[in-house]
C-alpha angles and dihedrals in degrees: 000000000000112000108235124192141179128238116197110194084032105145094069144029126340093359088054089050089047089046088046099051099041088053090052090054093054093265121148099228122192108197119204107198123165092214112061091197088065082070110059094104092067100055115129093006142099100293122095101210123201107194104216158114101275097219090061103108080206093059091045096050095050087050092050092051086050090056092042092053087047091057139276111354099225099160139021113186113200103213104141108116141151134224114213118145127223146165131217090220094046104032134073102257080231098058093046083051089055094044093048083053095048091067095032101048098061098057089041087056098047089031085058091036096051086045104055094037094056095041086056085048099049090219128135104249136190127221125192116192110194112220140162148256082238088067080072095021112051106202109203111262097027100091092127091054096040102050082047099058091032088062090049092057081054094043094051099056088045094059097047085052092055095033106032091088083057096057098256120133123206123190130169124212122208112201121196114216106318127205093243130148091272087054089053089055105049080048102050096049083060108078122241087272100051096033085061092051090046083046093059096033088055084042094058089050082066138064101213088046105242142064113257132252121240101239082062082063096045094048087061091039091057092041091065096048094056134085094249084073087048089137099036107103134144096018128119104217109202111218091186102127082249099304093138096056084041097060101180107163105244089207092058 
C-alpha cells in the first residue's frame, strides 16, 4: 500500500523540498498551500494540492480524505508559518496574541487532525512540526514568533508522551536560516554589495559558514517520517549548521 502524507506550507521553501522528496521516494503527498499560485509547479503531477488557511479544521480534513484516498496516511508535517515581527511595548497585546496564534494553530490543527485519523485507522502514524532556532534563540522584536515555536517544541513532547503507547510518533524539527524563496528575495532587494556582506555575516552565525538549503531540512524531515527513525519521539532535532551551539548574538 502506497504511504501517503500530508505537507502543510507546501507550495514554497522547506514544505516544497519535503513534498518533493517524499514524492521522489513513492510517497502520495497532499500539499495545503494558502497561495494557489505556490503551487503551479505542481500542476499535472504527482501532488494533490488543498488551497487553504492550515488551522481550518475544514481544510485539514479535506487534505487528510485526499491522502486517505491516495493510500495509507503514514505522516502529516506541519511546516505552514508565518513571519511577522512584533514587540510587547510597541504592539496591542491583542495583536501579539494573534500573532502568536497565526504560527500555533496550524500545528495544533494538523497535529488533531493526524492524530484522529490514524487512531480510527488503527495505523502507526508520524508527525513532523517544523520549528526554529528562535524557539532556543530569541532574536529582539520576534517575541510573537518565538513564544509560538517555542509552544510547538512543548507541544511536541507533550503529544509523543500521550500517543506514543498508541504507535504514533511525534518529532519536531528546528531550521536555522534557510536559503528559501523568501531568502532569495531579501537578498535580492540588497543590492550585490550589500547581499555579500549579509552572505558572510550569515556565514559567521554558522559554523559550517553558510545558511542551509531546504532540501538539508527536508532530508531530516523525511528521515523522521520514515521507518529508519522508528524509535526517535519526542525529540526536537536542530538542522542549524551548528548555529545553536554556536550562540553569537545576530544583533551584535
Amino acid at each position: 500500500m502506497t504511504r501517503a502524507f500530508v505537507v502543510t506550507g507546501g507550495g514554497r521553501g522547506i514544505g516544497r523540498a519535503v513534498v518533493e522528496r517524499l514524492v521522489a521516494e513513492g510517497g502520495a503527498v497532499v500539499a495545503i498551500e494558502r497561495d494557489a499560485e505556490a503551487l503551479a509547479w505542481a500542476s499535472g503531477g504527482p501532488v494533490m494540492a488543498v488551497v487553504g488557511d492550515a488551522s481550518s479544521e475544514e481544510v485539514a480534513g479535506r487534505a487528510a480524505d485526499l491522502a486517505e484516498g491516495a493510500g495509507t496516511l503514514s505522516g502529516w508535517v506541519n511546516n505552514a508559518a508565518v513571519f511577522r515581527d512584533a514587540s510587547l511595548h510597541s504592539a496591542p497585546v491583542r495583536e501579539v496574541l494573534d500573532l502568536i496564534g497565526v504560527n500555533l494553530d496550524a500545528p495544533v490543527v494538523g497535529c488533531a487532525t493526524a492524530i484522529r485519523r490514524f487512531l480510527a485507522a488503527g495505523t502507526p502514524g508520524a508527525i513532523v512540526n517544523v520549528t526554529s532556532h528562535q524557539a532556543r534563540m530569541a532574536v529582539p522584536g520576534c517575541t510573537p514568533y518565538v513564544t509560538a515555536k517555542a509552544a510547538i517544541e512543548g507541544l511536541t513532547r507533550a503529544l509523543a508522551v500521550e500517543y506514543g503507547p498508541r504507535g504514533i510518533r511525534v518529532n519536531a524539527v528546528a531550521p536555522g536560516s534557510v536559503r528559501t524563496e523568501r531568502y532569495e528575495e531579501f537578498l535580492d532587494a540588497q543590492g550585490p554589495e550589500n547581499a555579500a556582506r549579509i552572505e558572510r555575516e550569515m556565514g559567521d552565525l554558522h559554523p559550517l559558514g553558510r545558511v542551509a538549503r531546504a532540501a538539508e531540512v527536508a532530508a531530516a524531515i523525511v528521515h523522521l517520517l520514515s521507518a529508519d527513525a522508528s524509535f526517535i519521539t519526542g525529540a526536537t532535532v536542530p538542522v542549524d549548521g551548528g548555529r545553536t551551539v554556536l550562540a553569537h548574538d545576530p544583533e551584535g
